[in-house]
ZADO-1210 file (C-alpha; in nm, 4 decimals, padded with zeros to 6 digits):
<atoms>
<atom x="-00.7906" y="05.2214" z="01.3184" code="UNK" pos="1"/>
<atom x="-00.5471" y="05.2349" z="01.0148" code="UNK" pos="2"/>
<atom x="-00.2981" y="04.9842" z="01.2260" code="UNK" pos="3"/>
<atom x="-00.5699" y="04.7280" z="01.2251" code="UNK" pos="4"/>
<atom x="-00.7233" y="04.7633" z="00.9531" code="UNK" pos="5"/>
<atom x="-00.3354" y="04.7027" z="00.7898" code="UNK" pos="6"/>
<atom x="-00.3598" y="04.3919" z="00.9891" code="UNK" pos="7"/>
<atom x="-00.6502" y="04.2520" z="00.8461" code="UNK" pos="8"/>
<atom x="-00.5315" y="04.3367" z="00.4669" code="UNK" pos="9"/>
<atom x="-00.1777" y="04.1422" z="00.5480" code="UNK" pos="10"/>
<atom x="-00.4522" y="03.8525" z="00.6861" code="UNK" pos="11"/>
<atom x="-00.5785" y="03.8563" z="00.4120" code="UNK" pos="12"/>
<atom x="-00.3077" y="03.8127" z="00.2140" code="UNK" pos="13"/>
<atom x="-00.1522" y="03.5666" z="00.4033" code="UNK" pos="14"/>
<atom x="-00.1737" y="03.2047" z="00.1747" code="UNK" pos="15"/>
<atom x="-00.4623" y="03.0429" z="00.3363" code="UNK" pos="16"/>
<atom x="-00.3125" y="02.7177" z="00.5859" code="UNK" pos="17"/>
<atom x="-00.3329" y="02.3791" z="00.3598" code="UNK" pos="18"/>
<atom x="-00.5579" y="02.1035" z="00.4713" code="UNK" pos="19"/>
<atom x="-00.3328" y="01.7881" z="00.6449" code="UNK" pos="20"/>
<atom x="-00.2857" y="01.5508" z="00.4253" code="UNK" pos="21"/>
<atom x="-00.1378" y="01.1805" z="00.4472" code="UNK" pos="22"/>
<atom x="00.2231" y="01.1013" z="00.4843" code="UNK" pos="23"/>
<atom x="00.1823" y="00.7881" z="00.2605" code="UNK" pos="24"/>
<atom x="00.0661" y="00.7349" z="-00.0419" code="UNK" pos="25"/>
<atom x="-00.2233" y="00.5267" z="-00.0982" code="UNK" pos="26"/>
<atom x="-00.1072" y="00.2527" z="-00.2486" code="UNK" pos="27"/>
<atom x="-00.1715" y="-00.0371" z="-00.0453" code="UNK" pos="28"/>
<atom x="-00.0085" y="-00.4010" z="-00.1488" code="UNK" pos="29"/>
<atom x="00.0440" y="-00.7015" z="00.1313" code="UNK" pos="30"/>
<atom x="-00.0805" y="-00.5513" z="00.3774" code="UNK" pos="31"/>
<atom x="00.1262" y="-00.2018" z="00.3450" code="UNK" pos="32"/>
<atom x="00.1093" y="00.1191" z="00.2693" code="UNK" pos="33"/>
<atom x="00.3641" y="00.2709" z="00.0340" code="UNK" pos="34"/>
<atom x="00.5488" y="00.5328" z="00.2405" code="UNK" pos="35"/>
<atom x="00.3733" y="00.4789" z="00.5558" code="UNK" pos="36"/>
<atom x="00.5782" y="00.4571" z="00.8974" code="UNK" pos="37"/>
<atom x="00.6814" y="00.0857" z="00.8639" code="UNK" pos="38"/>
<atom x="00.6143" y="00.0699" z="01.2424" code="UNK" pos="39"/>
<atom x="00.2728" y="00.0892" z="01.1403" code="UNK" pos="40"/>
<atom x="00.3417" y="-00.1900" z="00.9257" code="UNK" pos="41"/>
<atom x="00.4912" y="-00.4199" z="01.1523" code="UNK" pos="42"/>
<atom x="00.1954" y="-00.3693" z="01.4004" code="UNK" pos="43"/>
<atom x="-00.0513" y="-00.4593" z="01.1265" code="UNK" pos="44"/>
<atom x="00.1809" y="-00.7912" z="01.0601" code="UNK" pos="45"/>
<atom x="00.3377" y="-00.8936" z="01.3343" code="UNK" pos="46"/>
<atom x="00.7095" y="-01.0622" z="01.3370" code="UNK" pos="47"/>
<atom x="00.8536" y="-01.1351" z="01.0054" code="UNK" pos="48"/>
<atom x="00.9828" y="-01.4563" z="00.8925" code="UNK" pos="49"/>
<atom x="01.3879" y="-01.2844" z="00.7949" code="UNK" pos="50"/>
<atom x="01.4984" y="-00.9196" z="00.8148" code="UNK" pos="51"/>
<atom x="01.8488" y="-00.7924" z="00.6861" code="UNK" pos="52"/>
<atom x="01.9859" y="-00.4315" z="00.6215" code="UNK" pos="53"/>
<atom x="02.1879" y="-00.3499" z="00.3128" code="UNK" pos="54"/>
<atom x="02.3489" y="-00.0159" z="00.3773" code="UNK" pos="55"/>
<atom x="02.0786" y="00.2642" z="00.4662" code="UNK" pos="56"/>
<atom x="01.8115" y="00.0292" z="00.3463" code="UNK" pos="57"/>
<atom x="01.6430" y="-00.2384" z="00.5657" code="UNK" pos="58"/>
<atom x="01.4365" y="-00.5628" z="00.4057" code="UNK" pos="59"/>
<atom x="01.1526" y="-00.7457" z="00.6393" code="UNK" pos="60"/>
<atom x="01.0081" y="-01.0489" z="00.4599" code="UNK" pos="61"/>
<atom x="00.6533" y="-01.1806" z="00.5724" code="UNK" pos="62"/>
<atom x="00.5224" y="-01.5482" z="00.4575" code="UNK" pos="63"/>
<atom x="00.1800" y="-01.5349" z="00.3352" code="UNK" pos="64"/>
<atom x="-00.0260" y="-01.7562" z="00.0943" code="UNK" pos="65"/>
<atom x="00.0249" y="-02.0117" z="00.3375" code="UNK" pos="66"/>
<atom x="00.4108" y="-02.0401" z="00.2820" code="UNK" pos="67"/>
<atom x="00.3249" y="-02.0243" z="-00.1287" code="UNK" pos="68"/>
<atom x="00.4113" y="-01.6557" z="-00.1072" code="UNK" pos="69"/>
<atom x="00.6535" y="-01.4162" z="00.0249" code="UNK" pos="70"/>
<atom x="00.6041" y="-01.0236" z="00.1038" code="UNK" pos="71"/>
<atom x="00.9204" y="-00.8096" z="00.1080" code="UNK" pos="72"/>
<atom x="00.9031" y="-00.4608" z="00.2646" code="UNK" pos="73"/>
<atom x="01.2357" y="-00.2144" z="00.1796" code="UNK" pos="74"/>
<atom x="01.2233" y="00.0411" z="00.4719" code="UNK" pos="75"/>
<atom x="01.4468" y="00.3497" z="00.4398" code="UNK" pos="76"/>
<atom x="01.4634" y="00.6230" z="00.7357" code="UNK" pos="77"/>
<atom x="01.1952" y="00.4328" z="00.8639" code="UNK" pos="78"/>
<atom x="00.9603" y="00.4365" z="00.5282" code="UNK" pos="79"/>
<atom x="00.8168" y="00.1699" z="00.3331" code="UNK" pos="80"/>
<atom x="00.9929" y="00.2775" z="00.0039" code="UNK" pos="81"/>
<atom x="00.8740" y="-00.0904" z="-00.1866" code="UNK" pos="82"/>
<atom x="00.6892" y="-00.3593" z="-00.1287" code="UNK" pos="83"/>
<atom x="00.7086" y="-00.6616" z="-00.3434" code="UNK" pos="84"/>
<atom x="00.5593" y="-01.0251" z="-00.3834" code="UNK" pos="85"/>
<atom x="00.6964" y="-01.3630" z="-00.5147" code="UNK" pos="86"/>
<atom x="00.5819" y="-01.7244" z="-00.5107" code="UNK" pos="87"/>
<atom x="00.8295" y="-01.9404" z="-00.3141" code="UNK" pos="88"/>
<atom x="00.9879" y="-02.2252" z="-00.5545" code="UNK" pos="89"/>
<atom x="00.7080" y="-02.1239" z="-00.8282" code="UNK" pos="90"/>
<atom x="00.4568" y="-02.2083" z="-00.5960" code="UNK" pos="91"/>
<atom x="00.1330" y="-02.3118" z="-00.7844" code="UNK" pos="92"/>
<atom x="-00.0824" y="-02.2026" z="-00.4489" code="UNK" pos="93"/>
<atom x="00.0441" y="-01.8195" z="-00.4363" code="UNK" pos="94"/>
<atom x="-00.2711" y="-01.6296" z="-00.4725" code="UNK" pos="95"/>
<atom x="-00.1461" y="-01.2871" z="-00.4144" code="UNK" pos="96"/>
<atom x="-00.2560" y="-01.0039" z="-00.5975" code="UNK" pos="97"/>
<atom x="-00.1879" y="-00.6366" z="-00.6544" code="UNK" pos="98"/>
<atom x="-00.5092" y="-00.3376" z="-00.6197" code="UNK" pos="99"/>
<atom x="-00.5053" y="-00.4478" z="-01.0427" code="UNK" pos="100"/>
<atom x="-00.6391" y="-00.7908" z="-00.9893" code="UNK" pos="101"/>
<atom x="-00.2904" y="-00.9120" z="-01.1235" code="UNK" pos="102"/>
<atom x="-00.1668" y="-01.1992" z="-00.9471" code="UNK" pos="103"/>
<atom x="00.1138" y="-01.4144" z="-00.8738" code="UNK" pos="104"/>
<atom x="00.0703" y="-01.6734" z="-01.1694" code="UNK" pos="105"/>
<atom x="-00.1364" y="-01.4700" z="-01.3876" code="UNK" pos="106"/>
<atom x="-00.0312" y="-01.5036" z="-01.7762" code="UNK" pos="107"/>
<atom x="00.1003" y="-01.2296" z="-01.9881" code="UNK" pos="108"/>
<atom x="-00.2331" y="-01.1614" z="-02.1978" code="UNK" pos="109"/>
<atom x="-00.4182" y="-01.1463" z="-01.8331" code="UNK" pos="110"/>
<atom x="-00.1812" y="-00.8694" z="-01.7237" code="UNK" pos="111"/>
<atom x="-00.2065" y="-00.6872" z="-02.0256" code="UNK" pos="112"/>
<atom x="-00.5571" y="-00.7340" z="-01.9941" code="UNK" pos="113"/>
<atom x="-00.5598" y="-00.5836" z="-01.6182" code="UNK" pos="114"/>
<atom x="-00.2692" y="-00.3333" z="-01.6972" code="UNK" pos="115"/>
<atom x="-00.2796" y="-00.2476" z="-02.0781" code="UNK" pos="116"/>
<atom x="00.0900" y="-00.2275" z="-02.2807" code="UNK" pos="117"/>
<atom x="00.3553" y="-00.1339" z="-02.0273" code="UNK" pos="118"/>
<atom x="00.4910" y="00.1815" z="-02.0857" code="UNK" pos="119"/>
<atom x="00.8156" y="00.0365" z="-02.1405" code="UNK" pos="120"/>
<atom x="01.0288" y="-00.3435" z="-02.0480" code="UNK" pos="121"/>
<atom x="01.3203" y="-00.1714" z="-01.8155" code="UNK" pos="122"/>
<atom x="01.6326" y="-00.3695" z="-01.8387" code="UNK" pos="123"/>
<atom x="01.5343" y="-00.6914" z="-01.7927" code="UNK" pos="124"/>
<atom x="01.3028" y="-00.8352" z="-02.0915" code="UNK" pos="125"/>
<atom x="01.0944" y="-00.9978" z="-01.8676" code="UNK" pos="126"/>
<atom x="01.0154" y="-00.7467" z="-01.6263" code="UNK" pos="127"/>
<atom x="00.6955" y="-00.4871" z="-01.7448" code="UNK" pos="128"/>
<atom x="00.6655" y="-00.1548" z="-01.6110" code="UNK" pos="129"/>
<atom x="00.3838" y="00.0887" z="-01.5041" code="UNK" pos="130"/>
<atom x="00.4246" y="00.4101" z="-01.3767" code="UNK" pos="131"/>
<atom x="00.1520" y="00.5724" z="-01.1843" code="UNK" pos="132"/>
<atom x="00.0515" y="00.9571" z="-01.1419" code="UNK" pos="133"/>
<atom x="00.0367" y="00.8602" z="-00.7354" code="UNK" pos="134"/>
<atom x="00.4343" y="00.8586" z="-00.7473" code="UNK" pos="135"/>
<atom x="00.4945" y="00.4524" z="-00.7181" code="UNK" pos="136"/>
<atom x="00.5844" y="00.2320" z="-00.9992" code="UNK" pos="137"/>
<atom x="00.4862" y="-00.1085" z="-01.0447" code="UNK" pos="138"/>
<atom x="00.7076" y="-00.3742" z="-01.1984" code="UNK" pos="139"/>
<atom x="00.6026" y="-00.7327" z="-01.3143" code="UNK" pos="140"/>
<atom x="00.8414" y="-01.0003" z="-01.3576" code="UNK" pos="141"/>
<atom x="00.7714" y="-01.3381" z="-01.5901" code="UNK" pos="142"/>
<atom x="00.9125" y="-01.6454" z="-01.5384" code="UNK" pos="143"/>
<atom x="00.8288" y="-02.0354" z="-01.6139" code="UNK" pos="144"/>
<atom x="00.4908" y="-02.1533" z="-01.4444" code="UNK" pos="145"/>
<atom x="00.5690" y="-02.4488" z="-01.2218" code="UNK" pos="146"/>
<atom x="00.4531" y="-02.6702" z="-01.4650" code="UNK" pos="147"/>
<atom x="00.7516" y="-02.5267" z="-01.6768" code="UNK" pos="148"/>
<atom x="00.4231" y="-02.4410" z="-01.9715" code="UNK" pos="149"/>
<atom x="00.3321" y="-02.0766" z="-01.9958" code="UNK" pos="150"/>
<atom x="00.5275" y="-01.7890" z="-01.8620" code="UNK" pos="151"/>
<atom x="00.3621" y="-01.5917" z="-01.5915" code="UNK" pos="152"/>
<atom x="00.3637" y="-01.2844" z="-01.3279" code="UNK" pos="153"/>
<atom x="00.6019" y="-01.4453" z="-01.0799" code="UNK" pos="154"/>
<atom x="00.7092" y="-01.1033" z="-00.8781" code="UNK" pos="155"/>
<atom x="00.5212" y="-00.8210" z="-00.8162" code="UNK" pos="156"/>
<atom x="00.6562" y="-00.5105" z="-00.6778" code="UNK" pos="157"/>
<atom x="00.5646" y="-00.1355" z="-00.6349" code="UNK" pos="158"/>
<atom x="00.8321" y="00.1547" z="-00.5284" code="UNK" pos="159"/>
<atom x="00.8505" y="00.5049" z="-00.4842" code="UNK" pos="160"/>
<atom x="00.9748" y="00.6781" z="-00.7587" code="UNK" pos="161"/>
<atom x="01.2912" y="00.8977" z="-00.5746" code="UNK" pos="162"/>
<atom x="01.4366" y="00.5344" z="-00.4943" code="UNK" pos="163"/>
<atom x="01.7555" y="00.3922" z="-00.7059" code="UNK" pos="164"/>
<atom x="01.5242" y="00.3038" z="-01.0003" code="UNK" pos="165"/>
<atom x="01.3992" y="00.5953" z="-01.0989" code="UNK" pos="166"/>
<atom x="01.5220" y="00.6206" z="-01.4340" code="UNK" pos="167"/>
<atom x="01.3581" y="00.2880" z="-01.5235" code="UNK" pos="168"/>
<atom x="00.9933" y="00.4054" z="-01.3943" code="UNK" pos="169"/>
<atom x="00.9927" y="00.7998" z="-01.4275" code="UNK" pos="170"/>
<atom x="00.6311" y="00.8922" z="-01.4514" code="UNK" pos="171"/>
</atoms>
């Protein structure tokens, strides 16, 4: 009688078992999740148009927009660690757009709009920052619309935060 009732008082003790959670983050962008399986990626997308590996990293690029846009995954130990947009050649047709409603072409006032002030410009002064609670970063880079006129959002790209970059995006 003592012996079990010893075991039930270590059962009880015993940290109850967490609930299963989600290997990737929700952040969804291109058709990807951020830190999903990226063979869950490719079956979602098919072939992609150029792949190339750059030490321990690998890049897969998608065309989407109807050739106006391109989506580049980074994979690392088989991870989506970023995913990033960009119009091709300034493309006036990319249409792409981030969970924000910021989109490839969208002016600086819109994405401040969307976004509010970036928490700080990183090292390039055209490139705006946002870190997230969720452990991903965003990044926004400006360039000349392809009528040369107004700068806009012509690269969009989120990352996990343990990458290369974290210094620039800590949360």
């Amino acid at each position: 009688m003592l012996i079990g009732a010893l075991v039930g008082l270590l059962a009880l003790a015993r940290p109850p078992t967490p609930a299963p959670m989600s290997d990737a983050l929700t952040v969804i962008f291109c058709g990807g999740v951020l830190g999903e399986p990226f063979d869950a990626t490719r079956a979602r997308l098919g072939d992609a148009a150029s792949h190339s590996t750059q030490g321990a990293t690998e890049s897969w690029v998608y065309s989407v927009d109807r050739g106006a846009s391109a989506c580049t995954f980074r994979v690392a130990q088989g991870r989506v660690i970023e995913i990033g947009a960009n119009a091709i050649a300034n493309s006036p047709d990319a249409s792409m757009k981030d969970p924000y409603g910021v989109s490839l072409g969208s002016g600086l006032p819109e994405l401040v709009q969307l976004r509010g002030a970036p928490r700080e410009q990183g090292t390039n002064e055209r490139r705006y920052l946002y870190p997230s609670k969720s452990g991903a970063c965003w990044t926004y880079d400006l360039g000349q619309s392809a009528q040369q006129k107004d700068v806009v959002v012509t690269k969009i790209t989120v990352f996990l935060n343990f990458n290369e970059r974290e210094e620039d995006c800590a949360p």
